[in-house]
C-alpha positions in Angstrom: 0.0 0.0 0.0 1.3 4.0 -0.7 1.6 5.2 2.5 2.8 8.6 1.5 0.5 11.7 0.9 -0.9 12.0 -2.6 -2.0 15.8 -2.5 1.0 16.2 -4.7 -0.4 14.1 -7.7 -3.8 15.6 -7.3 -5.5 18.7 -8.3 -9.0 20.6 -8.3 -11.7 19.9 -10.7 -13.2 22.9 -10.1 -13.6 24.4 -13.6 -16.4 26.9 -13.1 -15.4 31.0 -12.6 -15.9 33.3 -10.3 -19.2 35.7 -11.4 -19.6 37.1 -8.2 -19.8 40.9 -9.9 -22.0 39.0 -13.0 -24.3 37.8 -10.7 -25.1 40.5 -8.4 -25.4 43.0 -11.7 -27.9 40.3 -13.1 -29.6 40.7 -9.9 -30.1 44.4 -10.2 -31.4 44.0 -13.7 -33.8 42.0 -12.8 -35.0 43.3 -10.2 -35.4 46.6 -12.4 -36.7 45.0 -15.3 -39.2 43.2 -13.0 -40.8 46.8 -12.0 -40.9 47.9 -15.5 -42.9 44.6 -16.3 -45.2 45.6 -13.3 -45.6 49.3 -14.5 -46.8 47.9 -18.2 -49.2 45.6 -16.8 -50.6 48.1 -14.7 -50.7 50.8 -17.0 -51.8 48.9 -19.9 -54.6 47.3 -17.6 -55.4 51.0 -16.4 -55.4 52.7 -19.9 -56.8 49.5 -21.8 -53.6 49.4 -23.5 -53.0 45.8 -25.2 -49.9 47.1 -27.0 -48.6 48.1 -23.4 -49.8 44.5 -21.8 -48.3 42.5 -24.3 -44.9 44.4 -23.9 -45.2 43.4 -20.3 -45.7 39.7 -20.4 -43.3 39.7 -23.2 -40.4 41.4 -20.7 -41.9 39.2 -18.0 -40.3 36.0 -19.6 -37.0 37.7 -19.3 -37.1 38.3 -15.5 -37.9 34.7 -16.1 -34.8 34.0 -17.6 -32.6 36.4 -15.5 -33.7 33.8 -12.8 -32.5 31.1 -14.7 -28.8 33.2 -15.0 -28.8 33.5 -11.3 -30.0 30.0 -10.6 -27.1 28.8 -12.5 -24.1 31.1 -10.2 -25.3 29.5 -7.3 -25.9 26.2 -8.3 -22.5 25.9 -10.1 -21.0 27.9 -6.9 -22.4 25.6 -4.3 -21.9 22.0 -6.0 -18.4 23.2 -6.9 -16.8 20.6 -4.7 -19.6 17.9 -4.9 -18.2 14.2 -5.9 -21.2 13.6 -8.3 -19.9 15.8 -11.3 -16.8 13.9 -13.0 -15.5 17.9 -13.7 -17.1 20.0 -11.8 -20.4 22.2 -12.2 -18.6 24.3 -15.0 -20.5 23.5 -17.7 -23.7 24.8 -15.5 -23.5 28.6 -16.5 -23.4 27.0 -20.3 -26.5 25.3 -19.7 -28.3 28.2 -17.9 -26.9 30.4 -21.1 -27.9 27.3 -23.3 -31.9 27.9 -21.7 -31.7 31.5 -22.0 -31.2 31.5 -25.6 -34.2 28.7 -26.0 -36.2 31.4 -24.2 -34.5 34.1 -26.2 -35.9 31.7 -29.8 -39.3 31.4 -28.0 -39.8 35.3 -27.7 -39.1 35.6 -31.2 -41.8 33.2 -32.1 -44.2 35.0 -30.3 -42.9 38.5 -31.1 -43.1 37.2 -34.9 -46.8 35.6 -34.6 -48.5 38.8 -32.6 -47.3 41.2 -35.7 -48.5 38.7 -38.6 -51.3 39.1 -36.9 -51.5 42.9 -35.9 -51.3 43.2 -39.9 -54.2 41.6 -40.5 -56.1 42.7 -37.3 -54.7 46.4 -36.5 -55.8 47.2 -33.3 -56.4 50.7 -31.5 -53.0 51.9 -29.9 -53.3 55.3 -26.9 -50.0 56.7 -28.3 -49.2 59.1 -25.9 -49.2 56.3 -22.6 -47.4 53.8 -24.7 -44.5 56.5 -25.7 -44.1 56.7 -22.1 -44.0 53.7 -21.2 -41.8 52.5 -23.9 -39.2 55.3 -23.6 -39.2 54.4 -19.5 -38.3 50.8 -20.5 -35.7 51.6 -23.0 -33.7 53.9 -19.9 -34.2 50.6 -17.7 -32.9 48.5 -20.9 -29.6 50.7 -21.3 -28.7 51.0 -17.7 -29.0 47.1 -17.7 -27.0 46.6 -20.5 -24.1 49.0 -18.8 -24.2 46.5 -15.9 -24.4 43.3 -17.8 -21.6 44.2 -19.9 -18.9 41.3 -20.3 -15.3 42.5 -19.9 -13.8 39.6 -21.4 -10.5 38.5 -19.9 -7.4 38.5 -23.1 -4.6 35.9 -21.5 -1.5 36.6 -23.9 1.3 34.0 -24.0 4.5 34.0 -26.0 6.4 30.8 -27.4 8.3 29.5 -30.2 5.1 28.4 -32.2 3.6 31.8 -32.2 1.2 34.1 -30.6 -1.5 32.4 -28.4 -4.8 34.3 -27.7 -7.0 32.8 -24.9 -10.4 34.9 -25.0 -12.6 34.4 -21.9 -16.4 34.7 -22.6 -19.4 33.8 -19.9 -22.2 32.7 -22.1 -24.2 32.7 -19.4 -24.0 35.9 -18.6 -24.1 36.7 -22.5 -27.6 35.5 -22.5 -29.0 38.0 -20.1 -27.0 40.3 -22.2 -29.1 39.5 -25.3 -32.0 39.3 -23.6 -31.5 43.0 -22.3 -30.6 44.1 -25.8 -33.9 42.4 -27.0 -35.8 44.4 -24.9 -34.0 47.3 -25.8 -34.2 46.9 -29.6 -37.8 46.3 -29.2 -38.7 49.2 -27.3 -36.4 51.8 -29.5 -38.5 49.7 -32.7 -41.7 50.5 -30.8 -40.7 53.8 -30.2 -39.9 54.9 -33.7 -43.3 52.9 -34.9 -45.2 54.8 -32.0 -44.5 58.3 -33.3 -45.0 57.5 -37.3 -48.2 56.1 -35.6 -49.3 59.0 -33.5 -48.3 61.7 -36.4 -48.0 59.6 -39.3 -51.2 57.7 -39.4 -48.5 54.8 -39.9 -50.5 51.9 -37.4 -49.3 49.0 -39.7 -45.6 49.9 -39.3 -45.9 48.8 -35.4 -46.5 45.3 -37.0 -44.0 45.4 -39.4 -41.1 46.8 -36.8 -42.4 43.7 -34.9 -41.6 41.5 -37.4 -38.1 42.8 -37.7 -37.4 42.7 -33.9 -38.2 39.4 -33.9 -36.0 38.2 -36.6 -33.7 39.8 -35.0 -33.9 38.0 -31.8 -34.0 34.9 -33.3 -30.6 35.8 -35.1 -29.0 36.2 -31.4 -30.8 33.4 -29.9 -29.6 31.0 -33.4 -26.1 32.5 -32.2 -26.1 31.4 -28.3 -27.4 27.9 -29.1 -25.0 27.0 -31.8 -22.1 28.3 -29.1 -23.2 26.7 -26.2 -24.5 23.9 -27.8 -21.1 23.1 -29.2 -19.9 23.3 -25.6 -22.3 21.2 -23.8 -22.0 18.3 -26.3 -18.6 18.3 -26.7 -18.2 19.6 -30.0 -15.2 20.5 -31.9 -13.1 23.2 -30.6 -10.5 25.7 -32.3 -8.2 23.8 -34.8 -5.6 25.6 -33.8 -5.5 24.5 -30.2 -5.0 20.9 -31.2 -2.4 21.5 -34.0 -0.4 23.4 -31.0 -0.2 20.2 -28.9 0.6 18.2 -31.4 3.3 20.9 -32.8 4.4 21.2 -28.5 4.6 17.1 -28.0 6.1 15.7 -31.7 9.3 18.7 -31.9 10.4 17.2 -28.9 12.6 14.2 -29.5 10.8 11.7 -31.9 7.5 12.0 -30.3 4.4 11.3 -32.3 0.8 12.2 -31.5 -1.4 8.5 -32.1 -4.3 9.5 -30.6 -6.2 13.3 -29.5 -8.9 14.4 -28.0 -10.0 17.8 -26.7 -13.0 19.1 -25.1 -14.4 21.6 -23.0 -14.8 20.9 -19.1 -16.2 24.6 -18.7 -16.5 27.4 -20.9 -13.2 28.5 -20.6 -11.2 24.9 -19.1 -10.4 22.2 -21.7 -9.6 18.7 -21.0 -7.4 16.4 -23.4 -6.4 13.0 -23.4 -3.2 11.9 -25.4 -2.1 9.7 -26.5 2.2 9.4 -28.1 4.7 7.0 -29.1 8.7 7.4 -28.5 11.7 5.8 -28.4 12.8 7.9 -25.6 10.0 7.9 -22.7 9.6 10.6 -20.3 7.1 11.0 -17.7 3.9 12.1 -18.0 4.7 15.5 -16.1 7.5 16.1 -18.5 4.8 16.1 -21.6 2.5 17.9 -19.2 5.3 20.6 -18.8 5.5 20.9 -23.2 1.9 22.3 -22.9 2.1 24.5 -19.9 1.9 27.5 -22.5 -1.3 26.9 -23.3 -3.5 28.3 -20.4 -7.0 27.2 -21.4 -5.6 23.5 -21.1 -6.7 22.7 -17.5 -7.1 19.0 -17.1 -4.7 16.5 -19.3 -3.9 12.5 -19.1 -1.0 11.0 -20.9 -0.3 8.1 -22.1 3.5 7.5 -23.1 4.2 3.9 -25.3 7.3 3.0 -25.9 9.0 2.1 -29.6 10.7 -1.0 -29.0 11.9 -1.1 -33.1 15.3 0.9 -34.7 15.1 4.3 -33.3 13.9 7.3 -35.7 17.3 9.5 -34.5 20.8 8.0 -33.6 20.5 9.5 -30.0 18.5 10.9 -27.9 18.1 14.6 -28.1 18.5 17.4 -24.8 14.9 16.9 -23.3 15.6 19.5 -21.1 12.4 21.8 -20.1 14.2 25.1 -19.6 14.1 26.3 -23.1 11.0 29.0 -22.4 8.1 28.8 -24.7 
């Protein structure tokens, strides 16, 4: 039996981030949005507005999905250390952005369906309440897009292969981000279709505006699925990363890459597995140590097999790690 510690050959497989700031923001905005949604049902109950109504059901199912940006902070924070997930609980903020943009395709649907049928059926619109109310939700919208704002995090390295760019992006938090700018595009389109209304006569171009902000919701919400999507099923990832571990492992000695494979363990940790032949084994740290320059790579398992056959170079080259990359 090993009777010596082993906290030297082990290591965390906590792979989510720290959102504290993200989540509090998306706290404030939706607590805001929520008492713009309460306004517009009140007012459009109040002034018989349905215009004003539907805007506040529609912004209602994204305090909906704020919640579900929230929900997945704390859940990822609080089952960081829990034994049940293999890696962790970082590929829980790519789920709750994964929801948000389902919700996101949703509100398009609906935004689309309620003008094809405003076209057909315009209905009465009190102009001057709805202006109001629509320009009060576009101030809420902007100040919430100020907080949700994602400073994305640029990790620069420098090695012999090139220049290395590791971009950091929450798509959870990107989803409330879109759903913010939906609401804001929505109300500025209202806005504009509003005043051709009021002094234009223009009634039918609230439809068609409609019809327009919902296409181009669905655009963002087509975007955030096919991004988190690719994450939470283990898609492919950047070429590039994967040509610079084989490039790192085979110009060292005779190495060659036999087998490869990369994924994501959180939005911004990868795993890989490799998988090399040599004539001149090392440990698995030392192959470990060839990749250190790439900082997304957070979790990697060698395998080293030896070639037994006429070696591929007469001897064996300087293997030493203090060339820096």
């Amino acid at each position: 039996m090993h009777i010596h510690t082993l906290e030297q050959w082990q290591h965390s497989h906590d792979f989510s981030i720290n959102q504290y700031h993200a989540e509090k923001n998306t706290k404030i905005v939706m607590f805001l949005t929520a008492i713009i949604v309460t306004a517009e049902i009140v007012a459009g109950t109040i002034f018989g507005s349905m215009a004003l109504l539907a805007d506040g059901w529609h912004m209602a199912t994204h305090v909906a999905a704020f919640g579900i940006t929230v929900f997945a902070y704390q859940y990822a924070r609080n089952h960081a250390t829990d034994p049940r997930y293999t890696f962790g609980t970082g590929k829980v903020s790519v789920l709750g952005g994964f929801a948000s943009a389902v919700a996101l395709a949703v509100i398009a649907c609906v935004m689309a369906f309620e003008s094809a049928a405003r076209l057909f059926q315009p209905q009465a619109i009190q102009f001057n309440e709805a202006i109001g109310v629509a320009m009060l939700g576009l101030a809420v919208n902007l100040v919430s897009a100020w907080l949700l704002q994602d400073n994305h995090d640029h990790s620069h390295k420098h090695h012999d292969h090139g220049h290395n760019h590791h971009h950091s992006r929450d798509n959870n938090l990107r989803a409330a981000y879109l759903h913010v700018l939906a609401d804001a595009l929505t109300s500025v389109l209202a806005i504009v279709a509003l005043f051709a209304g009021k002094f234009l006569g223009w009634v039918w171009l609230d439809a068609v505006v409609g019809l327009v902000g919902g296409g181009v919701i669905a655009r963002w919400s087509y975007s955030l699925v096919t991004d988190t999507g690719s994450i939470l099923l283990d898609g492919s990832i950047d070429q590039q990363i994967k040509g610079d571990i084989m490039t790192a492992i085979e110009e060292d000695a005779d190495n060659r890459v036999t087998d490869l494979h990369v994924w994501y363990v959180g939005q911004n940790h990868l795993a890989a597995t490799i998988s090399l032949v040599t004539h001149y084994p090392q440990a698995p740290d030392y192959y470990k140590k060839l990749l250190s320059y790439i900082p997304s790579l957070s979790h990697v398992l060698v395998e080293v097999n030896h070639c037994h056959s006429e070696p591929c170079v007469e001897s064996p080259p300087n293997q030493s790690l203090s060339v820096t990359r």
